[in-house]
N, CA and C atoms as a LAMMPS dump frame, in Angstrom:
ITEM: TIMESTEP
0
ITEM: NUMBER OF ATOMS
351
ITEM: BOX BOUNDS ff ff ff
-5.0000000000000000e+02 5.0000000000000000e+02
-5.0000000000000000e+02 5.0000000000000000e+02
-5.0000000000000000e+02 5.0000000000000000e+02
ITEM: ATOMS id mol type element x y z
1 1 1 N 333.215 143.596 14.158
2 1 2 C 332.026 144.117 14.779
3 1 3 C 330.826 143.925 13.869
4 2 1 N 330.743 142.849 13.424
5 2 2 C 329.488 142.467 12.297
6 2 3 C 328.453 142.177 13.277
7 3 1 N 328.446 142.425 14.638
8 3 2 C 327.164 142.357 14.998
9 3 3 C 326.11 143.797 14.661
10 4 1 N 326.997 144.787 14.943
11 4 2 C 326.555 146.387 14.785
12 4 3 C 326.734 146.612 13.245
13 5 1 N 327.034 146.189 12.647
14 5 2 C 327.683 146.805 10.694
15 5 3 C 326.634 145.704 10.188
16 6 1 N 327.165 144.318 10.329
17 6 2 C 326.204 143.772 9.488
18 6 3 C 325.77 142.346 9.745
19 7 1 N 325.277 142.209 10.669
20 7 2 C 324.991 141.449 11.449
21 7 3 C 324.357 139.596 10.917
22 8 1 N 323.705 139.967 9.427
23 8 2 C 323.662 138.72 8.735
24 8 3 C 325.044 138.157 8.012
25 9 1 N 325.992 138.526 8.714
26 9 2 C 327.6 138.049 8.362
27 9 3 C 327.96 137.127 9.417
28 10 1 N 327.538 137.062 10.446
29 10 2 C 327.41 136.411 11.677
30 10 3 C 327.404 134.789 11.34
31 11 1 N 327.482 133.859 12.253
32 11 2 C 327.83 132.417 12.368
33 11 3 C 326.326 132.11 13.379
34 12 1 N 325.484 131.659 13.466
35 12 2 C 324.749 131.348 14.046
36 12 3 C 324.971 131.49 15.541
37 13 1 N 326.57 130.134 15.561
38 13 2 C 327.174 130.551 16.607
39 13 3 C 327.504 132.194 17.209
40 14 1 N 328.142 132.254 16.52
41 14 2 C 328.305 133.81 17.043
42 14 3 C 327.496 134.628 17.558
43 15 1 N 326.163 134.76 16.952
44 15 2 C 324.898 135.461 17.233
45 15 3 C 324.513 135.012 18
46 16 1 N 324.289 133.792 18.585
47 16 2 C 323.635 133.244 19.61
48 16 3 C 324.805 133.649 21.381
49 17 1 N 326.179 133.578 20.695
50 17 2 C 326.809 134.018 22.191
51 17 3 C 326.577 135.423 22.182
52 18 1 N 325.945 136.301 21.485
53 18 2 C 326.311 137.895 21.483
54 18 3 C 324.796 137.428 22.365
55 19 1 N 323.794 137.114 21.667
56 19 2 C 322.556 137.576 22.231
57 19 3 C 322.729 137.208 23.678
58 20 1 N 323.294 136.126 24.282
59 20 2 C 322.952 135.701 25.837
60 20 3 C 324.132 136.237 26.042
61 21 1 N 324.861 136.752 25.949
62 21 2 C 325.928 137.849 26.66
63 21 3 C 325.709 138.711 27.43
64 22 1 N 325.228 138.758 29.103
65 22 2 C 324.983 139.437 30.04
66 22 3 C 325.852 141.05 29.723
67 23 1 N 326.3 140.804 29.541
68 23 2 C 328.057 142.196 29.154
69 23 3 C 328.6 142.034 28.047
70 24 1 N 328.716 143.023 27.258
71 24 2 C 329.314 142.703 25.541
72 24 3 C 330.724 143.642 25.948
73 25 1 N 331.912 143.236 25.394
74 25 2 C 332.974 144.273 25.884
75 25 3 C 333.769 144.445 24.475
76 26 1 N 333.588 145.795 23.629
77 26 2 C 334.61 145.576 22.72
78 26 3 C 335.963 146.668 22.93
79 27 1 N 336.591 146.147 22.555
80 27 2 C 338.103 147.009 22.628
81 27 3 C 337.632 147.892 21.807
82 28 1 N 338.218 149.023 22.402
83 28 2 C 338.619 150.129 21.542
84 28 3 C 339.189 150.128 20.522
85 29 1 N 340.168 149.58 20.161
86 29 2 C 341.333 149.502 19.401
87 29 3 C 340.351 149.108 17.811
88 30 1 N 338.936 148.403 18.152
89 30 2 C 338.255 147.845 16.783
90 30 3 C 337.727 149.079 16.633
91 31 1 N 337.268 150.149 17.094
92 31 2 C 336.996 151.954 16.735
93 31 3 C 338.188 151.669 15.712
94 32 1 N 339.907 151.92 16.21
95 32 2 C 340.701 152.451 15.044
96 32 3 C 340.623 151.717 13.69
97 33 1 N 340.189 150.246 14.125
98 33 2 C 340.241 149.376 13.03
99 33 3 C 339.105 149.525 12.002
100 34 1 N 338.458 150.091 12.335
101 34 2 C 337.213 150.351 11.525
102 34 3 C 337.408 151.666 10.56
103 35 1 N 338.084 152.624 11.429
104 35 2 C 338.906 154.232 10.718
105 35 3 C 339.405 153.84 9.579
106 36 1 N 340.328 153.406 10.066
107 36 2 C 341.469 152.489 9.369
108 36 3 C 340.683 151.754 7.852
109 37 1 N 339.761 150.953 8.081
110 37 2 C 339.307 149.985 6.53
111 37 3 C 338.2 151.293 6.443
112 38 1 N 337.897 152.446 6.424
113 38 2 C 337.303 153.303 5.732
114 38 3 C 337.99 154.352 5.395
115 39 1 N 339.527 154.323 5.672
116 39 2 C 340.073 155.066 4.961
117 39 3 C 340.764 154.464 3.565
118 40 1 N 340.551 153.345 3.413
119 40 2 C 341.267 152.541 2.819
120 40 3 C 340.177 152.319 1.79
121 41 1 N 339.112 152.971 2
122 41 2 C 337.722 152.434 0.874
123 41 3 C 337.517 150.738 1.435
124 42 1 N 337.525 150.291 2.081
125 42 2 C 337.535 148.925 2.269
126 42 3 C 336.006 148.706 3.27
127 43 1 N 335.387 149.877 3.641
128 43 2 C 334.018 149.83 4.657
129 43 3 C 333.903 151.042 4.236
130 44 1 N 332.148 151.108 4.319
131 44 2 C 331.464 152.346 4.357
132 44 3 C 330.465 152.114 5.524
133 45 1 N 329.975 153.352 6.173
134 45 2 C 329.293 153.666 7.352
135 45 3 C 328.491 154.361 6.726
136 46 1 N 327.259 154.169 7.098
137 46 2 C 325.579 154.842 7.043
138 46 3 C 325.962 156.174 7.744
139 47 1 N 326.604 156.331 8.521
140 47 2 C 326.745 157.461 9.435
141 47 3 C 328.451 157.425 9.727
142 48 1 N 328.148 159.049 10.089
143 48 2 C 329.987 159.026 10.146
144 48 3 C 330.714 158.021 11.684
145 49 1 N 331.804 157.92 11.535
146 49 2 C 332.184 157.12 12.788
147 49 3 C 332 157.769 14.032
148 50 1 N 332.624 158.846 14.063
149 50 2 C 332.372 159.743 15.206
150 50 3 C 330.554 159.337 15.925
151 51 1 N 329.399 159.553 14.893
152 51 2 C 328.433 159.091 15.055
153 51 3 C 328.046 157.708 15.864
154 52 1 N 328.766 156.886 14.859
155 52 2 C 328.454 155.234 15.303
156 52 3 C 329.559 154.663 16.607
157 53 1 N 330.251 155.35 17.25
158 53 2 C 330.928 155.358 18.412
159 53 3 C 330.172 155.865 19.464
160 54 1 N 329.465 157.015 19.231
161 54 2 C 328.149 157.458 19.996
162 54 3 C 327.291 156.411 20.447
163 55 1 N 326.619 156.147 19.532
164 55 2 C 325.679 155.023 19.631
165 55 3 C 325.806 153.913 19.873
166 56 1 N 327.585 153.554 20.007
167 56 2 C 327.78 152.616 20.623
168 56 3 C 327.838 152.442 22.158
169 57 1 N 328.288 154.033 22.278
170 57 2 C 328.527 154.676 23.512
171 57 3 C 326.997 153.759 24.509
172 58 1 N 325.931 154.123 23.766
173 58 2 C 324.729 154.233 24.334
174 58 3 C 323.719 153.194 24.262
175 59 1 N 324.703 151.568 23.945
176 59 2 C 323.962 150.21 24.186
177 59 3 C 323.939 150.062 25.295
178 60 1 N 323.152 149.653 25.832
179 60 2 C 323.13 148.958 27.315
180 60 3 C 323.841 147.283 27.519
181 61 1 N 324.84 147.63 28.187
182 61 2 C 325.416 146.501 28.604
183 61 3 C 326.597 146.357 27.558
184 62 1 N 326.705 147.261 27.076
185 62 2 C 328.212 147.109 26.296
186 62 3 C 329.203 148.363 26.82
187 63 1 N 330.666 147.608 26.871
188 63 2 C 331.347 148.641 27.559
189 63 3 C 332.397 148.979 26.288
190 64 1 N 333.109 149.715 25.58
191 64 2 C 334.19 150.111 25.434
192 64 3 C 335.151 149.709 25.852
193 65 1 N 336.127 148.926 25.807
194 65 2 C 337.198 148.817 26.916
195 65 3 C 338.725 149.517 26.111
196 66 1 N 339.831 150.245 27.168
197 66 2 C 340.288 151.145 26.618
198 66 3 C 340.933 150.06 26.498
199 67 1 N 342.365 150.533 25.596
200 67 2 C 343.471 149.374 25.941
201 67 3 C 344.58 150.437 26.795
202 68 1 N 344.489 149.949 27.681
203 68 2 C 345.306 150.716 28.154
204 68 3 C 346.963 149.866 28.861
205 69 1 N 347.614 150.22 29.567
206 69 2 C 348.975 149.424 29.99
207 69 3 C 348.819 148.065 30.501
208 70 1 N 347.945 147.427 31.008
209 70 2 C 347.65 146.069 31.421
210 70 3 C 347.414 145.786 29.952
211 71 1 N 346.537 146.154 29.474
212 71 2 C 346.401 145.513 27.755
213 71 3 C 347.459 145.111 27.589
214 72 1 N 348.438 146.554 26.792
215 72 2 C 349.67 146.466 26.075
216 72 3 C 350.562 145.13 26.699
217 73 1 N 350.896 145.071 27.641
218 73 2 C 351.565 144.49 28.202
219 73 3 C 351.348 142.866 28.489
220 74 1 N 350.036 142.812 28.29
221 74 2 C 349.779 141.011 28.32
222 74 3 C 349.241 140.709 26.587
223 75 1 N 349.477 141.768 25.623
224 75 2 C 349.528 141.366 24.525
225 75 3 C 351.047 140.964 24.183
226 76 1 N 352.117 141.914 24.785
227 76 2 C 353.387 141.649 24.467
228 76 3 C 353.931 139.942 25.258
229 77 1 N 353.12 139.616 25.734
230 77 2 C 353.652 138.651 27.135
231 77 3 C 352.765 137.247 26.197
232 78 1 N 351.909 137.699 24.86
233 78 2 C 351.476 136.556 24.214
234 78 3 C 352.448 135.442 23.512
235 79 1 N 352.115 134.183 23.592
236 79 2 C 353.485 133.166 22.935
237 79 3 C 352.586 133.024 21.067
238 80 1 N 352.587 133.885 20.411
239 80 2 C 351.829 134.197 19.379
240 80 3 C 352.556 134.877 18.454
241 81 1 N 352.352 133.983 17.11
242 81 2 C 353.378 135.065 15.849
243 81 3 C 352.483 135.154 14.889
244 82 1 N 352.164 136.627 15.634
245 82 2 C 350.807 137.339 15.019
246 82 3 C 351.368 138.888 15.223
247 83 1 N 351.904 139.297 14.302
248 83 2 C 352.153 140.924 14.618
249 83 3 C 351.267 141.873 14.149
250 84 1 N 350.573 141.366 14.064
251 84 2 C 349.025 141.914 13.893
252 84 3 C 347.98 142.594 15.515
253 85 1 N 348.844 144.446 16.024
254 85 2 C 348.609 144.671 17.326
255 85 3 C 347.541 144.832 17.26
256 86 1 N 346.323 144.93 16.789
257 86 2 C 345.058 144.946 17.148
258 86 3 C 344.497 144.173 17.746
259 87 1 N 345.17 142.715 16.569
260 87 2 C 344.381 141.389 17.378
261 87 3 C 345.268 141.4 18.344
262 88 1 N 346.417 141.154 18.67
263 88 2 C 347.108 140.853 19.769
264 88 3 C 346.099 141.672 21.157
265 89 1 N 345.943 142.803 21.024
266 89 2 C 345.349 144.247 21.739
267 89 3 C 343.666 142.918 22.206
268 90 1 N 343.128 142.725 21.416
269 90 2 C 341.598 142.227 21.098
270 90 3 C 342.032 140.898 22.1
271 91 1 N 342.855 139.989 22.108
272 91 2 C 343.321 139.038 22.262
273 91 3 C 343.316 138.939 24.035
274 92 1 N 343.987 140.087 24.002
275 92 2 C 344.91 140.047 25.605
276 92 3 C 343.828 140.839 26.395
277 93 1 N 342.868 141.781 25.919
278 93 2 C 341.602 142.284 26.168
279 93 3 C 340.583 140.904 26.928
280 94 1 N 340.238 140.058 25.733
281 94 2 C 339.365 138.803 26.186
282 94 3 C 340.34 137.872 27.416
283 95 1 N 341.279 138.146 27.249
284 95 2 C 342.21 137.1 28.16
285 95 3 C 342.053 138.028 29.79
286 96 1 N 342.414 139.05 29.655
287 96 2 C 342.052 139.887 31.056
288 96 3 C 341.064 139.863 31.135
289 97 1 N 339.968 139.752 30.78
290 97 2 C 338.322 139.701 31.335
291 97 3 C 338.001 138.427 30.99
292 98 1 N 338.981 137.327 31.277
293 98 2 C 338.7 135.954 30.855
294 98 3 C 337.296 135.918 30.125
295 99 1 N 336.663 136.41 29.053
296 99 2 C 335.961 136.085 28.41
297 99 3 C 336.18 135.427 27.3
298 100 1 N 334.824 134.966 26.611
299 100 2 C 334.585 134.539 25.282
300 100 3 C 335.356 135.558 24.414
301 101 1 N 335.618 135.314 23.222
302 101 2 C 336.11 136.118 22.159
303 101 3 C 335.084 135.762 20.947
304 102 1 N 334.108 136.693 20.183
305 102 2 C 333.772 136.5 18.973
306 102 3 C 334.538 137.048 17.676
307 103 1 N 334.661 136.116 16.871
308 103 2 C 335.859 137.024 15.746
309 103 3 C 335.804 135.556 14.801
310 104 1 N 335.73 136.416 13.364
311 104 2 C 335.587 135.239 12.267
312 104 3 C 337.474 135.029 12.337
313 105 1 N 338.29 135.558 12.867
314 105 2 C 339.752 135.771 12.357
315 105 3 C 340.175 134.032 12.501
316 106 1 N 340.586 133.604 11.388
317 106 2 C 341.39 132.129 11.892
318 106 3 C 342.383 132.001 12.52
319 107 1 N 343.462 133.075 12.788
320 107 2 C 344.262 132.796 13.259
321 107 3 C 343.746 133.245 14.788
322 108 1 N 342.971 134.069 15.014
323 108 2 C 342.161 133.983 16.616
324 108 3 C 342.057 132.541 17.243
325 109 1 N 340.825 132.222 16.29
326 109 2 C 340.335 131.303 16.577
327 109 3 C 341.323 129.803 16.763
328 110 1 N 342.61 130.062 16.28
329 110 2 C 343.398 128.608 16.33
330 110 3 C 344.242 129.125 17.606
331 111 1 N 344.677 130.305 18.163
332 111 2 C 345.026 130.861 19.118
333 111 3 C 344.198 131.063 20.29
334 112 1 N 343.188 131.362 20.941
335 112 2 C 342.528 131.474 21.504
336 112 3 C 341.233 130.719 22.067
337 113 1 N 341.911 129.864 22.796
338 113 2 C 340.475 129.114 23.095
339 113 3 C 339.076 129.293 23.281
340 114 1 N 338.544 130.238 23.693
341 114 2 C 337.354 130.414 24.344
342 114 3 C 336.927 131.604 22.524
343 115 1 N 337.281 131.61 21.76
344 115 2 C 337.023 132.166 20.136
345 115 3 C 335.363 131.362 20.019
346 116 1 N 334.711 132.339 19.448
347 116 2 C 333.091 131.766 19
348 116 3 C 333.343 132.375 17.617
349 117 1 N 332.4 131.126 16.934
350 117 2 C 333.006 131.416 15.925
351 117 3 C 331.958 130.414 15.346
């Protein structure tokens, strides 16, 4: 989510599909992932998370998407040896809303066609 954290981390590319992105959709699951590398000392937040989930709450044109049982289930149904469930979760997310995927991850990007990057 280096568009919202830190946005000069970005790929030109990347920034340019976020900006003309009629609908931005991020999984939920990058909320835990973010918990997760600040409990670990690995990210710090200007504001607490609880906070910056708010305010994410309150972009226009960005949705949250939960992961919910269609997720789970077309992440498990991936031909991918990546046991890494977030991305899998992130993965099968962009694949049900046949969208673009932005993500510096290489192994995304060699998996996932429609990866900006």
């Amino acid at each position: 989510m280096y568009w919202s954290l830190d946005p000069e981390r970005l790929s030109v590319s990347a920034a340019a599909a976020i900006a003309a992105a009629e609908q931005k959709v991020v999984s939920s699951i990058s909320i835990w992932e973010i918990g997760q590398k600040i409990k670990r000392g690995e990210l710090a937040l200007p504001l607490r998370l609880s906070d910056y989930v708010d305010r994410l709450g309150q972009v226009e044109g960005l949705e949250l998407a939960p992961v919910d049982e269609k997720c789970w289930m077309r992440s498990l149904m991936l031909d991918w040896d990546n046991g890494d469930m977030a991305d899998r979760a992130i993965v099968a997310t962009a694949m049900l809303r046949a969208c673009d995927l932005v993500s510096a991850d290489a192994q995304v990007q060699a998996f996932y066609s429609r990866t900006v990057w």
